[in-house]
Each structure stands twice: as C-alpha cells, then as structure tokens.
C-alpha positions in Angstrom: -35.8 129.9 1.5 -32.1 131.1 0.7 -30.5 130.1 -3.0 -27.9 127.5 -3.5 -24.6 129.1 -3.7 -23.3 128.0 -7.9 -19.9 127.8 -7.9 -18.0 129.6 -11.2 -17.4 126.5 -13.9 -15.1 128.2 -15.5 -12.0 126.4 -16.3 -8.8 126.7 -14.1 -6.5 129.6 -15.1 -3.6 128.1 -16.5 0.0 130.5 -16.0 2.1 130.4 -19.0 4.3 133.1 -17.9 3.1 135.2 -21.1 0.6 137.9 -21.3 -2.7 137.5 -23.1 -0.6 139.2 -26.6 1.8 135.9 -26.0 4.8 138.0 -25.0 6.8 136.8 -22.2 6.0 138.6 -18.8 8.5 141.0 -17.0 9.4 138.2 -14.5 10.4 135.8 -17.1 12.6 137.4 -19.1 16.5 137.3 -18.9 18.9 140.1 -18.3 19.6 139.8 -21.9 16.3 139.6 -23.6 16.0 143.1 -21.1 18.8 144.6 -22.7 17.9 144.1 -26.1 14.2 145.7 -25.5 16.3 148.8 -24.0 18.4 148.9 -27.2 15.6 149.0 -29.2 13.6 151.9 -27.5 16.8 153.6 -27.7 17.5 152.8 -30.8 14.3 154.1 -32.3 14.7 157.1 -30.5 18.0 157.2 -32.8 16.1 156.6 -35.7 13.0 158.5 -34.8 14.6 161.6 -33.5 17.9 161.7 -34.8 19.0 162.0 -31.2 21.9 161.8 -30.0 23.7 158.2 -28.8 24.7 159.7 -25.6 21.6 161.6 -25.3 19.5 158.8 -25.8 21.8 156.3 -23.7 21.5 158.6 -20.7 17.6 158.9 -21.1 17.1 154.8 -21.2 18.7 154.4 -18.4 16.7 156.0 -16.1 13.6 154.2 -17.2 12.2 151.9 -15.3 13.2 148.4 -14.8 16.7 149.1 -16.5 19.0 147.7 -13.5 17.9 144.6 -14.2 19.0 145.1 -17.8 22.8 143.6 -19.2 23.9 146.6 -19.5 27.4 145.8 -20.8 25.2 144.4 -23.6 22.3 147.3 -23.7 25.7 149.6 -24.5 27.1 147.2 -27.0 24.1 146.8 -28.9 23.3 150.7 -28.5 26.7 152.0 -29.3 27.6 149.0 -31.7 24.3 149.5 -33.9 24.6 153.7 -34.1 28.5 153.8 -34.5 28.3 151.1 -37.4 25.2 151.6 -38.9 26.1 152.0 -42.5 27.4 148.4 -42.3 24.5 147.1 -40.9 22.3 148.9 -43.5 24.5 147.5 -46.3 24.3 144.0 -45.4 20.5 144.3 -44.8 19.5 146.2 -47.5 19.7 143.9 -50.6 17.7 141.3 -48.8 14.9 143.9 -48.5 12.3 143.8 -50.8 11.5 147.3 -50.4 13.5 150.6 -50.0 15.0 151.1 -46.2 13.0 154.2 -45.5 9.7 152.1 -46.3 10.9 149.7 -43.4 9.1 150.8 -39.7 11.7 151.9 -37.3 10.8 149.3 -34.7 11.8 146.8 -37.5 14.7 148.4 -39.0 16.1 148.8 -35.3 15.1 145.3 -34.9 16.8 144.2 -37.6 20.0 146.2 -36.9 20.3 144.3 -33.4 20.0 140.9 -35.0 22.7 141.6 -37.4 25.0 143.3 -34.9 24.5 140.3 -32.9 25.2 138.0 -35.7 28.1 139.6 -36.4 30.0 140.7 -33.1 28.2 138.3 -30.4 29.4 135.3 -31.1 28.2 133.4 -28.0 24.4 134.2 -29.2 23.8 131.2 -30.7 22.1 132.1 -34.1 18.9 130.8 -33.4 18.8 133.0 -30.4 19.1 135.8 -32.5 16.5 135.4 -34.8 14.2 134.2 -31.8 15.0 137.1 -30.0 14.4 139.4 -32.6 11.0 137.9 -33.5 9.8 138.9 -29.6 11.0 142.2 -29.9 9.3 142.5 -33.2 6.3 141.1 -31.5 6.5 143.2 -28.9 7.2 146.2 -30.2 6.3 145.9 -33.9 3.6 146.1 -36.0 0.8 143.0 -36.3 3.2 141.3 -39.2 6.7 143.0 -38.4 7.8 140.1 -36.9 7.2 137.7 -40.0 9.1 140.0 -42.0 12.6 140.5 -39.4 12.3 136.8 -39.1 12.7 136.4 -43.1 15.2 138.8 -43.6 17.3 137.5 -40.5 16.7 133.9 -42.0 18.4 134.9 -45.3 21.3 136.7 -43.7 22.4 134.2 -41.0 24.1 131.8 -43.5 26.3 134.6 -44.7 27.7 135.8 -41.3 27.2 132.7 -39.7 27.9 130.0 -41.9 30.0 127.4 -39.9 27.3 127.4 -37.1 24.8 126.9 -39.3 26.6 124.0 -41.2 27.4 122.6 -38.0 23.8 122.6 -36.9 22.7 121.1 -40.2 24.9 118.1 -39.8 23.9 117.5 -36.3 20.5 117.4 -38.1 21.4 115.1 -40.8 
C-alpha cells in the first residue's frame, strides 16, 4: 500500500518586491534611488579612506550594476557632497546631538546626500529626500541609523526648504 501524497499547507508566497530586510529589490528601484546608493559607497570610501574624488569616482563605476545608475546625478551627488562638504557639515552639525566624528560614515554620508539634495535638487521633492535617505540608511546603516538621518533631515528641511514645506502644510490644512 503506497502513502497519500500531502500537499505543503504552507501559505502562498506573497511578492512585495522587497527582500526579507524590507529593502527594495534590484529590479524595483529607479535609476535615481541607484545613483544615490553609488554616491554613498563612494562617498564612504571618501570618508573612510580619505581617497581621492576622482579616484573613488573611477573605482564605482566599474562596479557592477552602475549603467543602470543616473549617473549625471551619481556625479552630482559625488562631486557636489566632497567639493562642498564644509557647508554641508556646518548646516548638519548643530542639529547633531553628538560630535561629527561620533556619527557612522554610512550616516554622515547619508546625511550629506540629503542635504545636498535639499539644497541643489530642487525637483526632489522633500519628502523624497528624507525617504530616500531612510532606505539608504536602512540599507547600508546600522540597525537604528535610519531613525536618526530621518530626525536630523526632519529638523533641517524647514530651513532649506521652507516654501515647499509651507505649501504642503496648507494643502494639508
């Protein structure tokens, strides 16, 4: 006598288009969101290594996946955040609650990509910003990194964007 065959009752997998950490998979993401994750490997290289911008530029983009990276935007971010980033240190810093060298690099690169984009990508909506800077964080980050960026991002939007912001809280209203 053979067995009945038992068929699996497990429950149907259901696609989300995020990985089991809740990041969003390769597939899904824009040539944007690509752009800004190549930023921030670069710019932690930066950071990290005190390498070089053209040094690093030249390494990033011959990793993998990159050609289907913005890369007029990968180099703005890139060259934008190293060439002014004593500004963006200034206008992060006194939201900090802690001295910049206590801040991870992941986060401190994160955080200089939000506020370069804040300040010279005006077509990002703000919200995008911060959002996209919480994946990264997520990402890339430590297990609470992206709780922090988000705070700190929240508390500098209204000063360098402060018309979209009032414009979205009367839409609100």
């Amino acid at each position: 006598m053979t067995e009945p065959i038992v068929k699996s009752k497990r429950p149907p997998q259901i696609r989300t288009g995020l990985t089991s950490t809740g990041v969003k998979k390769a597939a899904d993401k824009s040539a944007r969101t690509r752009a800004r994750e190549f930023a921030l490997q670069a710019l932690y290289q930066h950071l990290v290594g005190r390498n070089e911008a053209n040094s690093v530029d030249e390494f990033t983009r011959d990793l993998a996946g990159f050609h289907k990276a913005d890369s007029a935007h990968y180099d703005a971010l890139l060259h934008g955040c190293i060439d002014g980033a004593q500004a963006l240190d200034a206008a992060i810093t006194p939201l900090l609650d802690r001295p910049m060298t206590e801040i991870s690099p992941v986060e401190h690169a994160v955080l200089w990509i939000g506020t370069y984009e804040f300040t010279h990508c005006l077509d990002v909506p703000w919200r995008v910003v911060i959002n996209e800077c919480i994946e990264l964080a997520k990402a890339f980050g430590g297990t609470d990194g992206h709780k922090y960026v988000n705070g700190v991002l929240h508390k500098l939007a209204p000063s360098l964007r402060a018309a979209e912001i009032a414009a979205d809280q009367a839409r609100q209203n």
